[in-house]
N, C-alpha and C positions, 0 to 999 in steps of 0.2 A: 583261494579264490575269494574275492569280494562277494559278500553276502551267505557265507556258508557257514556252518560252524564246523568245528571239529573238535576231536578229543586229542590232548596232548599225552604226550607217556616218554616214558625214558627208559631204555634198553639196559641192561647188565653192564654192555660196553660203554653207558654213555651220550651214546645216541640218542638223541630226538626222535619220537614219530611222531607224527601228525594223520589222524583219523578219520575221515567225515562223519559229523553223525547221523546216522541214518536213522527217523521219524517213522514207523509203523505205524500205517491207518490200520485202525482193528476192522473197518467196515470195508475194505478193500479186497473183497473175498467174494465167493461165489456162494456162500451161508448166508451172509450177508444181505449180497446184492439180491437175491432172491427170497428173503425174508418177507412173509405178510404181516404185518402187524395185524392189519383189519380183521383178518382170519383171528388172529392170537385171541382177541380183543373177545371177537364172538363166543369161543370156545374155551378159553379157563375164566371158570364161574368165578375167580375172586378179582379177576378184573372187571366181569360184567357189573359189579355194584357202584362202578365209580361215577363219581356226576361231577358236571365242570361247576367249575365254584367264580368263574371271574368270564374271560371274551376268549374259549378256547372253539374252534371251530371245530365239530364233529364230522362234518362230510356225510351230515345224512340232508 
């Protein structure tokens, strides 16, 4: 199929296959998708010490 990749491989007999490759989002999950950072942020003390150094927007 146009636009796809695949992995190629060769069988014992000779044969051709052809694989798609299939791309895993590591964020496509329900750990993930319900992750707080902000919470994170507030409650392990060795992230509380960071400060923005340049135009990061804090959301406060």
């Amino acid at each position: 199929m146009v636009g796809h990749q695949y992995m190629v491989g060769q069988r014992s007999d000779g044969s051709i296959i052809y694989q798609p490759v299939v791309e895993e989002n590591i964020f496509d999950n329900p750990d993930w998708r319900n992750y707080d950072y902000q919470r994170d942020l507030q409650a392990d003390s060795e992230l509380q010490s960071l400060y923005p150094v340049g135009t990061e927007w804090l959301g406060e």
